[in-house]
N, C-alpha and C positions, 0 to 999 in steps of 0.2 A: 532302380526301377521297381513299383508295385508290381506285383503276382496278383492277378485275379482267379476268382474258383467260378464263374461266369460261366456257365454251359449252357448251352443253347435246347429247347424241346423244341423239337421240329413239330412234333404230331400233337404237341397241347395247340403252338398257335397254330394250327390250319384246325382243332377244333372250336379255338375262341374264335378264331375270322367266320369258319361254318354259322353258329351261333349265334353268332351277331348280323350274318348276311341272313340266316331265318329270321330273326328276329325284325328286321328292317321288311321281310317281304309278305310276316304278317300282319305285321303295323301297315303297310301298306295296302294290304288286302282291305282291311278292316274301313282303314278310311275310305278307300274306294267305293266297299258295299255301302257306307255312311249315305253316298252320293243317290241312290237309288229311289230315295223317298222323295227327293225332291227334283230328281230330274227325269222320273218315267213318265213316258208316253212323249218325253220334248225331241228336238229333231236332233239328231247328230248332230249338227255346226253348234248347236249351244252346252253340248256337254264335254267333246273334247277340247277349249280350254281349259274348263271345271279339272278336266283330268289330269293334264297338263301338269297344273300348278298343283294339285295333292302329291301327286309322281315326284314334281321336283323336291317338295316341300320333305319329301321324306327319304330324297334320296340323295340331299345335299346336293342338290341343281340338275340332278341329272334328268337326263330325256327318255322319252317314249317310241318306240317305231309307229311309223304311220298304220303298219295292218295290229300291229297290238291296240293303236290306240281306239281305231274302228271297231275293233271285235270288243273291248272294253266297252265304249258308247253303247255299241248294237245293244249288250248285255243289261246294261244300267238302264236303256231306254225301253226294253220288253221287262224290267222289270224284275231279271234274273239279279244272278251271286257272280260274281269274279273270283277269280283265284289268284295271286302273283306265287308264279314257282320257281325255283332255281334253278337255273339252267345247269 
């Protein structure tokens, strides 16, 4: 039977996943504020699909809560900045 020298760093991968979940929730920031020049001053129903599909598009399908996606819209539609933070 091989012997492996194989040791596990516990604390590098939970900095690479860290790192990569920042990285995912800037990218996502970024596109979201994208959204702001073209949909301020529009109603809510026309910008949370907009949001929707940027959300999935950058988080490999994943979804949005409905008071996230309302408080995102409201932000985009006054014309404001978004943030996506890690929880």
């Amino acid at each position: 039977m091989a012997r492996s020298n194989f040791s596990f760093d516990d604390r590098a991968l939970k900095k690479a996943v860290q790192q990569g979940v920042q990285k995912m929730a800037d990218d996502l920031t970024k596109a979201l504020n994208g959204l702001t020049s073209r949909y301020k001053g529009r109603p809510l129903e026309e910008i949370k699909p907009e949001i929707q599909r940027v959300w999935a598009k950058h988080t490999g399908g994943g979804s949005i809560t409905d008071p996230e996606l309302t408080q995102f819209a409201e932000q985009i539609a006054t014309g404001g900045r978004v943030t996506v933070r890690l929880k």
